[in-house]
C-alpha positions in Angstrom: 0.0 0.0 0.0 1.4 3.5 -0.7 1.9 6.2 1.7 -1.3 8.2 -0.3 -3.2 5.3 -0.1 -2.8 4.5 3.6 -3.0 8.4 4.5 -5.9 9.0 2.6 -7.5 5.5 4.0 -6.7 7.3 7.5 -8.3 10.3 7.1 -11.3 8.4 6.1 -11.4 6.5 9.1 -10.9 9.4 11.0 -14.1 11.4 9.9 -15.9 8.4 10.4 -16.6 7.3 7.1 -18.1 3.3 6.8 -15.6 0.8 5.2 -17.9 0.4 2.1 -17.4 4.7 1.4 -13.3 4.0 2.5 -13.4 1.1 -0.8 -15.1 3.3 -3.4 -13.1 6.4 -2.6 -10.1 4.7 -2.9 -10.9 2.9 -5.8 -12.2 6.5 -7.7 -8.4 8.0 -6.7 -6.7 4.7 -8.5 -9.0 5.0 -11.6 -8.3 8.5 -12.2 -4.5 7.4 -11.8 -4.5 4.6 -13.7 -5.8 6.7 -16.4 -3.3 8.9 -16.8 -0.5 6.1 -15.7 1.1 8.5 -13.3 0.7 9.6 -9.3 -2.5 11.3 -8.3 0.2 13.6 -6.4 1.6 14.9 -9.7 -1.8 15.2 -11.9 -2.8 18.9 -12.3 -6.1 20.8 -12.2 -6.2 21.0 -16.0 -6.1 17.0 -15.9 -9.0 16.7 -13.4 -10.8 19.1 -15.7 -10.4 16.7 -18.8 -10.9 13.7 -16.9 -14.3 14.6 -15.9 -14.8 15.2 -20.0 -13.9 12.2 -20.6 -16.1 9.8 -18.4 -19.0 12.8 -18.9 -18.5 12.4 -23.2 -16.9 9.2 -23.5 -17.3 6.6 -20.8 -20.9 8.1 -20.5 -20.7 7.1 -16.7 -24.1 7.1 -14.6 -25.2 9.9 -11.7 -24.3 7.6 -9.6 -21.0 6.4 -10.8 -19.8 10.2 -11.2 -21.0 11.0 -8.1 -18.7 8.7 -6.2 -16.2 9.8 -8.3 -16.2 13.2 -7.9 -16.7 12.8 -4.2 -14.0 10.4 -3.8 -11.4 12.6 -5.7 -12.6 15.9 -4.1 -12.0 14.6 -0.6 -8.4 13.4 -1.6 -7.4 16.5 -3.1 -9.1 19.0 -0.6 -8.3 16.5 2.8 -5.6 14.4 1.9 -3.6 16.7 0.4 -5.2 19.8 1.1 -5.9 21.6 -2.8 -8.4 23.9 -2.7 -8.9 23.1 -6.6 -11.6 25.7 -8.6 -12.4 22.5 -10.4 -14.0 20.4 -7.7 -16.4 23.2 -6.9 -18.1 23.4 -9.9 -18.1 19.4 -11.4 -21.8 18.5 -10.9 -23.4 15.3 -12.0 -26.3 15.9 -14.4 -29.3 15.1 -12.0 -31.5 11.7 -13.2 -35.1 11.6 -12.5 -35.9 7.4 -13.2 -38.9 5.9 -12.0 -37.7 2.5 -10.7 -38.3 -1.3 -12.6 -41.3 -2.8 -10.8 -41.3 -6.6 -10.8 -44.9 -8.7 -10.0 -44.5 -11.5 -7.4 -45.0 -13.9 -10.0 -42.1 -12.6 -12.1 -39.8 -12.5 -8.9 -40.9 -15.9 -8.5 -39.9 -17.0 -11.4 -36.4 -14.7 -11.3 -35.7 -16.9 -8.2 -36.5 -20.1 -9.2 -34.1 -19.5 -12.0 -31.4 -19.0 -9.4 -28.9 -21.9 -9.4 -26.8 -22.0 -5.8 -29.1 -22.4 -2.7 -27.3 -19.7 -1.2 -28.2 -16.7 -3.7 -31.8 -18.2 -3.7 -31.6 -17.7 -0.2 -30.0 -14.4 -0.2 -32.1 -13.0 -2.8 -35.7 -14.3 -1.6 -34.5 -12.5 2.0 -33.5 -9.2 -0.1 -37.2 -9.0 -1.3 -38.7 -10.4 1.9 -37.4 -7.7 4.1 -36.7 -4.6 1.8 -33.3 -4.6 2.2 -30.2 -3.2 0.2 -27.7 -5.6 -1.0 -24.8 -4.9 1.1 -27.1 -5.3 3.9 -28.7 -8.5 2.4 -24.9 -10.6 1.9 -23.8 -9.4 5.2 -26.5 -10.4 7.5 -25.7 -11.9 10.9 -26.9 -15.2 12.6 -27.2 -12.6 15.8 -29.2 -9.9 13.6 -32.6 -12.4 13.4 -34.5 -11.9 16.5 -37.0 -14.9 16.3 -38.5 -14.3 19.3 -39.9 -10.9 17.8 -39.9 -12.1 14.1 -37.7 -8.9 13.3 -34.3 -8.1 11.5 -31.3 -6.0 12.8 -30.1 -3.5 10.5 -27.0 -2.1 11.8 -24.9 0.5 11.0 -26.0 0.9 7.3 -26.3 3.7 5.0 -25.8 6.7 7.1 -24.9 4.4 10.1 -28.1 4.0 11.1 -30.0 0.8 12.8 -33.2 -0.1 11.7 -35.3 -2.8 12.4 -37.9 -4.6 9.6 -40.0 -7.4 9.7 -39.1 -10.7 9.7 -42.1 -12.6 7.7 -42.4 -16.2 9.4 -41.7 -17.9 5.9 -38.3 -15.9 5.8 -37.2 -17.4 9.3 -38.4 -20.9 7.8 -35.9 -20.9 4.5 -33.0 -19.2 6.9 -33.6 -21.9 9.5 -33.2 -24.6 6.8 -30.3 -23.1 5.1 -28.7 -22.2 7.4 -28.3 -26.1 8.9 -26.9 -26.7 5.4 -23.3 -25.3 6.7 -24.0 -23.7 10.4 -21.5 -20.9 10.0 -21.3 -19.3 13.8 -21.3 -15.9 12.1 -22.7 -15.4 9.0 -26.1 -16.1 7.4 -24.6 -16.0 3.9 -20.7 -17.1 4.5 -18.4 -16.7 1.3 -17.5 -20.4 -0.6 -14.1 -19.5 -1.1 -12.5 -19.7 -4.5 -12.8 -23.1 -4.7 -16.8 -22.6 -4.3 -17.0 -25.6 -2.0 -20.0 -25.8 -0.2 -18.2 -27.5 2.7 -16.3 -24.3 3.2 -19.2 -22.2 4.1 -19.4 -23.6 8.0 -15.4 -21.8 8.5 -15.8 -18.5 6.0 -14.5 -15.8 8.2 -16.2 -13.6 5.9 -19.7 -13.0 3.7 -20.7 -13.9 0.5 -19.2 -11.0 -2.2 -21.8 -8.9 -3.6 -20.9 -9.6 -7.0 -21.7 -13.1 -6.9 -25.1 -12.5 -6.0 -25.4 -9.6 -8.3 -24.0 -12.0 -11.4 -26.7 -14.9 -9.9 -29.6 -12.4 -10.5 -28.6 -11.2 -14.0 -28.4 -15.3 -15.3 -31.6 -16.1 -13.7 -33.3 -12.7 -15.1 -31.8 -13.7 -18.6 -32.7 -17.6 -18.6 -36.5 -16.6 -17.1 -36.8 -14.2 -20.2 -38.0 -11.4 -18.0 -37.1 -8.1 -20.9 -36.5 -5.3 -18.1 -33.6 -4.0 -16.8 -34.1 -5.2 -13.4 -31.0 -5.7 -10.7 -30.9 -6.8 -7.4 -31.6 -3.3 -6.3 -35.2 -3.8 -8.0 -36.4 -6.3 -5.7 -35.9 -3.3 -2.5 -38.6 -1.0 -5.1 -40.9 -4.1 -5.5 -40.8 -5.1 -1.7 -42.1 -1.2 -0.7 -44.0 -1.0 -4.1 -46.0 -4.0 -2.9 -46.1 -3.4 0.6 -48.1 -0.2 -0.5 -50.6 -2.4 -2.8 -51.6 -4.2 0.7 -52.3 -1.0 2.5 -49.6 -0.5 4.5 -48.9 2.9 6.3 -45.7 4.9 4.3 -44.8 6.0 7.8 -43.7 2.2 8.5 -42.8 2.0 4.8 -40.5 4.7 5.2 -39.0 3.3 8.8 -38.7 -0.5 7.1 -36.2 1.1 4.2 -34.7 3.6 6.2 -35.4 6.3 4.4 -34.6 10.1 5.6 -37.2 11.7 4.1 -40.7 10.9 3.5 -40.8 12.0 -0.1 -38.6 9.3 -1.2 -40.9 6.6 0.4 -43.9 8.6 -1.1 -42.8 7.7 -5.0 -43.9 4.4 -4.3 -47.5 5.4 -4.2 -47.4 6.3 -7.6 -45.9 2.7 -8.5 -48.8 0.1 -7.2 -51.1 -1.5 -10.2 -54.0 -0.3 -8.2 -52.7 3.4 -8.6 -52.0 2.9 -12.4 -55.2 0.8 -12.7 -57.5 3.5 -11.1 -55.6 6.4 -13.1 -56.0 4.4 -16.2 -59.8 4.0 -15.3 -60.3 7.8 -14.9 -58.6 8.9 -18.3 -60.4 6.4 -20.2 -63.6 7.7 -18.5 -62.4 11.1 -19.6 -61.8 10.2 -23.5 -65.3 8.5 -23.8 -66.8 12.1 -23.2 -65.3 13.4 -26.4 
């Protein structure tokens, strides 16, 4: 590890930022680096300027993915090193405004019965079943399932905050069972190892990568013929998307996802096939009077 890399991995740490935010920071720095095959120390303003051209008009990179970017490289430059760069006040990612993918249960049914490994069935089906993101999904805890009042710790997740969901009784039933399949002390979803022996699962220090999960979503989406762009991240939209569809409160909505602000639970609303259905019913109404 290089003196940057460790310093700037300190001063991370010591503003308190999670481990996941430490990884992508990092990782921003060595991609601008790599791209101009020279120290991050020695590249000038003029540089950072073109470099944000580039993955703007040629890489095409997402919000999201220029967002970590920039943030990542501003807080090297500005804390690390302490450049007070014109450049980093003005780079702005064009703001997106995407409805989310919306599944039915009898597609996400079908996604994960298309799901090959036991243990990315199992990791998925809990994803939908209690909202959750995917980091917090692969890196559930034996510990975080509270049987005895059928709920989920969520610890120190986005924002470092602790929530706790719902644990539907037919979620506890598939953990239970898979989790006698290799009895990790630890972890619910315990990496294979590079191997991917199953026997390895009961001694992984450490959880199943994201990325394997992510990959065993896009085959199963692909072999069920399912033609939307959905991603793991879809089945958190469906979960609250259907949650609303039974009637239940956005207040609790909002509490099970963790959401700040009210307004982002609110878009769901607008997402349920009773919403569309009763909008659709009203225009249609409307047109027959011309």
């Amino acid at each position: 590890m290089t003196h940057l890399r460790q310093r700037m991995l300190e001063d991370l740490q010591l503003r308190g930022y999670s481990v996941r935010t430490q990884q992508v920071y990092v990782r921003a720095v060595r991609l601008l680096a790599e791209h101009y095959g020279q120290s991050p120390e020695s590249i000038t303003e003029e540089q950072l300027r073109q470099y944000f051209l580039y993955v703007k008009n040629v890489k095409k990179w997402s919000r999201a993915a220029s967002t970590i970017a920039l943030c990542g490289i501003k807080f090297f430059y500005e804390q690390t090193l302490g450049r007070q760069w014109t450049t980093l006040r003005f780079v702005r990612a064009q703001r997106e405004r995407k409805l989310p993918v919306i599944l039915t249960t009898q597609q996400i049914r079908r996604i994960l019965d298309g799901v090959r490994f036991e243990r990315y069935r199992v990791c998925l089906f809990t994803i939908y079943s209690c909202g959750l993101r995917l980091t917090e999904g692969c890196t559930l805890k034996v510990a975080d399932i509270d049987s005895s009042r059928m709920m989920v710790h969520i610890k120190q997740s986005k924002n470092r905050k602790d929530r706790y969901v719902p644990l539907p009784q037919k979620t506890l039933g598939v953990l239970r069972s898979f989790w006698k399949t290799h009895r990790n002390p630890v972890w619910l979803f315990p990496a294979a190892g590079r191997a991917g022996k199953h026997d390895q699962l009961a001694t992984a220090t450490r959880p199943t990568p994201h990325g394997n999960v992510q990959t065993a979503f896009r085959v199963a989406l692909k072999r069920c013929g399912i033609n939307k762009p959905a991603s793991v991240r879809t089945l958190r939209h469906c979960y609250a998307t259907h949650l609303v569809e039974q009637g239940i409160n956005l207040r609790l909505i909002q509490e099970y996802l963790g959401h700040n602000s009210p307004r982002t639970t609110a878009l769901y609303a607008h997402l349920t096939q009773v919403a569309q259905q009763q909008a659709a019913g009203l225009i249609n109404r409307l047109m027959d009077q011309l």
